[in-house]
C-alpha positions as CSV (number, residue, x, y, z in Angstrom):
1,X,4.0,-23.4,-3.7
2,X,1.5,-22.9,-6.1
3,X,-1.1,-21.5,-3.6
4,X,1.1,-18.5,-2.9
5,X,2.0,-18.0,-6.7
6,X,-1.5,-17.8,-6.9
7,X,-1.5,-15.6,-3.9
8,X,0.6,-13.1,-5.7
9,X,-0.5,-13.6,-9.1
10,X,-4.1,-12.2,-7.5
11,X,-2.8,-9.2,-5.4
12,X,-0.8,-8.1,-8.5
13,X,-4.2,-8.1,-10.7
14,X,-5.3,-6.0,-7.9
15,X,-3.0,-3.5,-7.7
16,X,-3.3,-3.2,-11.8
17,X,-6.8,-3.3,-12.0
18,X,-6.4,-0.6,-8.4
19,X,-3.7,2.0,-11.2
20,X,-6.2,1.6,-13.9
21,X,-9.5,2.3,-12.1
22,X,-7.7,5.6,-10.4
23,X,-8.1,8.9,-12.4
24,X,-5.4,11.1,-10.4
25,X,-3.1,7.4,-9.9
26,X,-2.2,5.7,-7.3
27,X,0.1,6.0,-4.1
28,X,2.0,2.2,-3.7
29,X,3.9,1.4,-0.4
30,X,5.9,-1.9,0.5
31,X,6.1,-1.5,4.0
32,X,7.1,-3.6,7.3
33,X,5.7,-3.6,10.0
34,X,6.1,-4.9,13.7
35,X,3.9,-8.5,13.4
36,X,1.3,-7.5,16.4
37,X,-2.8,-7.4,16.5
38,X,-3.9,-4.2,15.3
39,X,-0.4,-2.2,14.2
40,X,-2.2,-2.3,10.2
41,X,-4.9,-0.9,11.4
42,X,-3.5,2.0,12.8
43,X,-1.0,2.7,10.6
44,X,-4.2,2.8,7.9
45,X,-6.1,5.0,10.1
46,X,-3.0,7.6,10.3
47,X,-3.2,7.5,6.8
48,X,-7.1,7.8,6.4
49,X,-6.8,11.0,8.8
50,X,-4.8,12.4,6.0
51,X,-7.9,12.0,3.8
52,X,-6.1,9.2,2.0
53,X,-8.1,6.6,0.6
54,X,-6.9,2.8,0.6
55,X,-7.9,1.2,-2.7
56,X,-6.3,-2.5,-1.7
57,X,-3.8,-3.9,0.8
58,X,-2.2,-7.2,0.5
59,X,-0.3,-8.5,3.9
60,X,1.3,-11.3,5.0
61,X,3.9,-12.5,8.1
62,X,7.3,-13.2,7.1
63,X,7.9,-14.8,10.7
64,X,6.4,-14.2,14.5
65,X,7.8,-10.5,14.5
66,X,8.1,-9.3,10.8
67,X,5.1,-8.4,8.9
68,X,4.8,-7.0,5.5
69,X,2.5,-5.2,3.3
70,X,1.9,-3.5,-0.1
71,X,-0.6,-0.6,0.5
72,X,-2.0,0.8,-2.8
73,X,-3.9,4.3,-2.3
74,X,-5.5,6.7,-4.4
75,X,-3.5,9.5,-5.4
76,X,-3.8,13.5,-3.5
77,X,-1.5,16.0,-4.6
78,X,1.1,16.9,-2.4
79,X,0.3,14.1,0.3
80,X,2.8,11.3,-0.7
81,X,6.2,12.4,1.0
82,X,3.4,13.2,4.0
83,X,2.5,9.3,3.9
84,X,5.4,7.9,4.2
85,X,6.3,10.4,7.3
86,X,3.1,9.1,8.8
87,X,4.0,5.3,8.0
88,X,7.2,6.1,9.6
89,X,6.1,7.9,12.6
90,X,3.7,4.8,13.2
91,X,6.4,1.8,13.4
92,X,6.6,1.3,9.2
93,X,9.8,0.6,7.8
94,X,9.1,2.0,4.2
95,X,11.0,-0.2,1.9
96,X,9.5,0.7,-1.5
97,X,7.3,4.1,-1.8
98,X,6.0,4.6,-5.6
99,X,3.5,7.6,-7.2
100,X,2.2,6.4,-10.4
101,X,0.2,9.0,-12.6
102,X,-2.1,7.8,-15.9
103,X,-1.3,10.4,-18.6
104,X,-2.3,8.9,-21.2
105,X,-4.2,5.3,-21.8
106,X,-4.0,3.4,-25.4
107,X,-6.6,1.3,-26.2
């Protein structure tokens, strides 16, 4: 148990760290995906067509069909409601779909 809080504790650190380091924000998608060699990788590349950049992906089977990921990308105007109907069209199920913008940072 304390190997996958770990797990998590990392991949969130990531994603932060992924929102902070991104000027123009970030594009974050909880997705699920058929759990089958290769279906990531092209539902990525669909997305890297798009000119869409992935900052970090975290990923993990839930059983021998189910798969599920958080896909954290860097932010292009306009393209977001475009990613998810490219997720979709590749097999996703889009269960969370977030655009975060940085206005203003306090330090």
């Amino acid at each position: 148990m304390s190997r996958v809080v770990g797990e998590v504790s990392n991949a969130f650190a990531q994603v932060y760290k992924s929102i902070l380091a991104s000027p123009s924000g970030v594009f974050m998608f909880l997705i699920a995906l058929p759990n089958r060699s290769g279906t990531l990788a092209r539902l990525t590349s669909r997305l890297a067509e798009l000119n869409l950049n992935l900052i970090t992906t975290y990923a993990y089977s839930v059983s021998e069909d189910l798969a599920m990921a958080l896909l954290v990308y860097e932010a292009k105007d306009s393209l977001f409601e475009k990613a998810i109907e490219e997720l979709r069209k590749g097999g996703a199920v889009v269960r969370e779909a977030y655009e975060i913008k940085i206005t203003k940072a306090v330090t």
